[in-house]
C-alpha positions in Angstrom: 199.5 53.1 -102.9 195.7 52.6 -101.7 195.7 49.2 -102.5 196.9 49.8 -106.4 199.7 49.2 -107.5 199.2 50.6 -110.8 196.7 53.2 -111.9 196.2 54.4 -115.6 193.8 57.4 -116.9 192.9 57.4 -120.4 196.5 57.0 -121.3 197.6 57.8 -124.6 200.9 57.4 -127.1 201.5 58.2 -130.7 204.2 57.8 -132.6 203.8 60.7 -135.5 200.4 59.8 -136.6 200.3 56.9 -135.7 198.3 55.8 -131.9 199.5 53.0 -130.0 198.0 53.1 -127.2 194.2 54.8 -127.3 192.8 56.2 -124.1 193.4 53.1 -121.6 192.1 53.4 -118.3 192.5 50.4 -115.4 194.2 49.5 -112.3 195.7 46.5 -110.6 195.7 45.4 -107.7 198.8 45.3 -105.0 199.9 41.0 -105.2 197.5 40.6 -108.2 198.7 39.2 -111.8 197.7 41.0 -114.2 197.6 39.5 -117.7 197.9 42.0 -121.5 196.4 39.8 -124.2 196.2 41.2 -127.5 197.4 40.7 -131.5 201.0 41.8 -132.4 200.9 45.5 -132.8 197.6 46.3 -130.2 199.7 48.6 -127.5 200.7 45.7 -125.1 204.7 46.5 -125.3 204.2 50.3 -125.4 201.5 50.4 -122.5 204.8 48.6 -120.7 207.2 50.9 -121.5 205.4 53.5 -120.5 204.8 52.1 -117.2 208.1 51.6 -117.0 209.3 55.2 -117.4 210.9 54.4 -120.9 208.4 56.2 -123.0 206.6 59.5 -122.2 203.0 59.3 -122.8 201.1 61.8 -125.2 198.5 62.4 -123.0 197.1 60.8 -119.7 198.4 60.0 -116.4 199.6 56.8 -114.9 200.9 56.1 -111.6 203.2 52.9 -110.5 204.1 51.8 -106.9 202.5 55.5 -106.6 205.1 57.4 -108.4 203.9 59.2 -111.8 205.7 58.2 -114.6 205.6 61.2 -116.4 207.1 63.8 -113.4 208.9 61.0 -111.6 210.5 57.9 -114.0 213.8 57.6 -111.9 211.7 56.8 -108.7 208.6 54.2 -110.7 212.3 52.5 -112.1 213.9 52.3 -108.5 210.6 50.1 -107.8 210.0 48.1 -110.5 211.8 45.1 -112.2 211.2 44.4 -115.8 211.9 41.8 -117.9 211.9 42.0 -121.5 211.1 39.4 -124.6 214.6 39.4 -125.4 217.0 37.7 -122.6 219.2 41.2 -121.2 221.8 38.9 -119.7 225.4 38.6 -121.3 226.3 35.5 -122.9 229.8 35.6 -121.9 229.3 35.9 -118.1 228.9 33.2 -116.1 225.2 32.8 -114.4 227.2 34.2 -111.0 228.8 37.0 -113.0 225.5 38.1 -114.4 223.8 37.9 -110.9 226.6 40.4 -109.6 226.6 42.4 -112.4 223.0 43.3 -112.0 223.0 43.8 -108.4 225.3 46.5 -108.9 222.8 47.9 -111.6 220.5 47.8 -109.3 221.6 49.8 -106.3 221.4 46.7 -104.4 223.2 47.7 -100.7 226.2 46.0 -100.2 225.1 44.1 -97.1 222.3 42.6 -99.0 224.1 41.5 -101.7 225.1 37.9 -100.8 221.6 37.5 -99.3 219.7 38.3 -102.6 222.2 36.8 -104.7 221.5 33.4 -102.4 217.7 33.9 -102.8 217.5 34.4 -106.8 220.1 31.0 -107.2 217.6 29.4 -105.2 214.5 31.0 -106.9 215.7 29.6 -110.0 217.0 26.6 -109.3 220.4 27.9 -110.3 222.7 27.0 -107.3 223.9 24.1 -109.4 224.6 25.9 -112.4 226.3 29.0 -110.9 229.7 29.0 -112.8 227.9 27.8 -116.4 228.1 30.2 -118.8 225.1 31.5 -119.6 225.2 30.8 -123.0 225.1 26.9 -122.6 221.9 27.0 -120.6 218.7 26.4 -122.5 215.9 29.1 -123.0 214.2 28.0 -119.8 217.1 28.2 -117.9 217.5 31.9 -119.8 214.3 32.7 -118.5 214.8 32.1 -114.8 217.7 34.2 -114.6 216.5 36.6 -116.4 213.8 36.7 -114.2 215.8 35.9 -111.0 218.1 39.3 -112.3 214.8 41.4 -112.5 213.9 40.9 -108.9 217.5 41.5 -107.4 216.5 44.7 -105.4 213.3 42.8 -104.6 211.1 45.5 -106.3 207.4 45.4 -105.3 205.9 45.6 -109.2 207.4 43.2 -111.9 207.0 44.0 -115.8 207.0 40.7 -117.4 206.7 41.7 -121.3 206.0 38.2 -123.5 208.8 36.7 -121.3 208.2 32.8 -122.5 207.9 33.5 -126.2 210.2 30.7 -127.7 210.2 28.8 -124.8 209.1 24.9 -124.4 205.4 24.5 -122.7 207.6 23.0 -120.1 209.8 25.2 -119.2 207.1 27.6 -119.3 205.1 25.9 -116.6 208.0 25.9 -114.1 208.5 29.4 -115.1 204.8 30.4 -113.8 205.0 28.4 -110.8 208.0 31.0 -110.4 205.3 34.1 -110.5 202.7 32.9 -108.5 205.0 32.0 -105.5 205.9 35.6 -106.1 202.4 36.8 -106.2 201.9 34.4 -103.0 204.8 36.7 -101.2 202.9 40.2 -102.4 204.5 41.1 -105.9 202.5 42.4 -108.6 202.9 40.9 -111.6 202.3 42.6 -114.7 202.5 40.3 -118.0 202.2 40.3 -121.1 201.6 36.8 -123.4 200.5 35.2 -126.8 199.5 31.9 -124.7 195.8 31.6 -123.7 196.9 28.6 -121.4 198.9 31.3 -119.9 196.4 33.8 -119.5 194.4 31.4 -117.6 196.7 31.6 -115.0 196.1 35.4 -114.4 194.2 37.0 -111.7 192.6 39.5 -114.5 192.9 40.0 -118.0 192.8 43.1 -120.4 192.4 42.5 -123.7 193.9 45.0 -125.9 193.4 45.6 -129.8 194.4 48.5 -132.1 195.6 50.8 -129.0 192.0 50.2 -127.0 191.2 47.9 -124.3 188.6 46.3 -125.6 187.8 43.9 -122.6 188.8 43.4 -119.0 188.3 40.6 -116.2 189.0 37.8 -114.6 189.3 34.7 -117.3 186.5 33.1 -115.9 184.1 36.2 -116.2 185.1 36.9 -119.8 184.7 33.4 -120.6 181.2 33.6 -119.2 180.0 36.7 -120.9 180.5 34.8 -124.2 178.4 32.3 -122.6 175.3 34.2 -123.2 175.6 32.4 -126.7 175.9 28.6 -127.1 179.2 27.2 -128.4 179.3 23.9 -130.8 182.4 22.5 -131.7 182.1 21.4 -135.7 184.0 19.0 -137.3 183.6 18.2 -141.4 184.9 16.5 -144.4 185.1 20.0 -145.7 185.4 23.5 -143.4 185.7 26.1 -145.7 183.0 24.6 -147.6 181.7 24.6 -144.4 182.1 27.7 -143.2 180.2 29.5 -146.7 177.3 27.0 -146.3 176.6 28.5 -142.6 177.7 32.2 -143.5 174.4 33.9 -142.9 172.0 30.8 -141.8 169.6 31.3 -139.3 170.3 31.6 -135.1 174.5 31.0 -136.4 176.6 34.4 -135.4 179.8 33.3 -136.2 182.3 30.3 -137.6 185.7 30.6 -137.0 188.5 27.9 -137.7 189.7 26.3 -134.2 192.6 23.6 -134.6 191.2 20.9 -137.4 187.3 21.7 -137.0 185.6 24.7 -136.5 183.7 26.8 -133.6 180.0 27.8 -134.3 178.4 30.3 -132.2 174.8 30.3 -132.3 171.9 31.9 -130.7 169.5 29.0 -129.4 167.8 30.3 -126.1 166.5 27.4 -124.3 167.9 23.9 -124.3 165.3 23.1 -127.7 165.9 25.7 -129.5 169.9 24.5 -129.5 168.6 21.3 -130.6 166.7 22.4 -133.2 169.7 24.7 -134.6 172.1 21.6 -134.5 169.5 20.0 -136.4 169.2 22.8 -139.7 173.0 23.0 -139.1 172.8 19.1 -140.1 170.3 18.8 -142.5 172.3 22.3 -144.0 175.3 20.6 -144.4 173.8 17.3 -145.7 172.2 18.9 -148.3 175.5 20.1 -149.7 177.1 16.6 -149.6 179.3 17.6 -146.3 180.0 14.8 -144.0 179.7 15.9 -140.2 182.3 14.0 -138.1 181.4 15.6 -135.2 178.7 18.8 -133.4 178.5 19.1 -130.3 178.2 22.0 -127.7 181.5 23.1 -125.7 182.1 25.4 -123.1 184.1 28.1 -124.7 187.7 29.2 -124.0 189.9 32.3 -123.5 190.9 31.7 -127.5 187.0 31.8 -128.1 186.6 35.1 -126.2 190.0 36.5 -127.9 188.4 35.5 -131.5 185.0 36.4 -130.5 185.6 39.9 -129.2 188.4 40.9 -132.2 186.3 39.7 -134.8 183.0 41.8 -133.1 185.7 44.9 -133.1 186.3 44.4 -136.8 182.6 44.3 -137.7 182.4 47.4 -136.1 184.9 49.0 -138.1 183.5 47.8 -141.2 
């Protein structure tokens, strides 16, 4: 697989007229994790499926554990496990019956059975539960056997798509602990999420919107290419008021909402000239009777870069 474990040329899938998934290009690494950010509706979940050899693509070419999707599905499914938003186990099966149900899905060898079966109760912290029924286990329980089911023929590329949506942050953090001991052991892990606590976890990051890939790298590169500009965290009496007193003022770029307060992106060069902005930002707002509860400058976050980049691609399409 020369060190890739997935490789994609200017893929591309329509549906009629409409494109979901606009000339991509990337590759991941063999053991990396490999993170899909992006709105509802960007191309995250069809990129999958196509990697997964459950779509055809229009045009392009991508290859997984080497194999093309396109010519060769059966053999890119034989080496992949996948894992989708919606739990694929059955309610009405204990979590045993579920494990053996899917190791028969899978192919797994007979002699190997009991050994994998032994491995994904222990994976998921299961052993205990073995004869519940699956549908008295909570959603994070749901999630490590689904997961534990997914890697039953201990497949060397795992298609996580949003697999913690509706899930407790708890729960969620045992469930990554899950994927990076399986990154630790080799497994590439490719996932898709809403969570930009999540995403910090990731080796690398694309960011997809409208079909395109709009950004890729690892969290901490993206986070410093926004850091080109100076971040202030802005807290008022009033934000939208806010918000229309700064639109177009001098050295700000952007005001977006964060949480209760606001994020200002400015341009101020050199130490002073930030200063002096956070200064006309004050005396701006105090001269239309706003209150400033707190300004300050912050180091900017993953939801920063998300906001930041998507809000720059909708300028441009303006």
């Amino acid at each position: 697989m020369n060190g890739y474990a997935v490789e994609i040329e200017n893929l591309v899938k329509t549906f009629g007229e409409f494109v979901a998934v606009d000339h991509v290009s990337l590759a991941v690494r063999q053991g990396e994790i490999f993170g899909f950010l992006g709105p509802n509706g960007a191309g995250k979940s069809t990129t999958i499926r196509v990697l997964c050899g459950l779509l055809t693509p229009t045009a392009g070419r991508a290859t997984v554990a080497g194999f093309d999707v396109s010519r060769e599905p059966e053999q890119v499914r034989r080496n992949i496990g996948y894992m989708s938003q919606k739990f694929s186990l059955y309610d009405d099966l204990t979590v045993d019956q579920n494990i053996d149900f899917f190791t028969g899905m899978y192919g797994v060898p007979r002699d190997r059975r009991a050994a994998r079966k032994d491995y994904v109760l222990r994976m998921a912290g299961l052993t205990e539960r073995r004869q519940a029924l699956t549908a008295t286990l909570s959603g994070g329980w749901k999630q490590r056997l689904a997961l534990g089911c997914a890697i039953l023929h201990d497949p060397p590329i795992i298609f996580l798509d949003e697999p913690t949506s509706g899930v407790d942050p708890i729960a969620r953090g045992a469930f990554w602990e899950l994927i990076r001991d399986l990154s630790n052991t080799g497994h590439t892990i490719f996932v898709t999420t809403h969570y930009m606590d999540e995403a910090e976890y990731c080796h690398r990051l694309a960011l997809m919107y409208r079909g395109k890939v709009i950004a890729l790298g690892a969290p901490a590169d993206l986070k410093r290419e926004l850091s080109t500009h100076t971040l202030l965290r802005l807290d008022t009496t009033a934000p939208l008021d806010t918000m229309r007193a700064l639109e177009g003022a001098p050295g700000v770029l952007d005001v977006a909402v964060f949480g209760g307060g606001l994020h200002v992106t400015v341009d101020g060069g050199d130490a002073a000239g930030e200063r002096a902005l956070m200064e006309t930002i004050r005396a701006r707002l105090t001269a239309r009777g706003i209150d400033i509860r707190r300004l300050e400058k912050i180091l900017p976050s993953l939801e920063d870069v998300f906001v930041a980049l998507i809000e720059a691609e909708e300028r441009k399409a303006a």
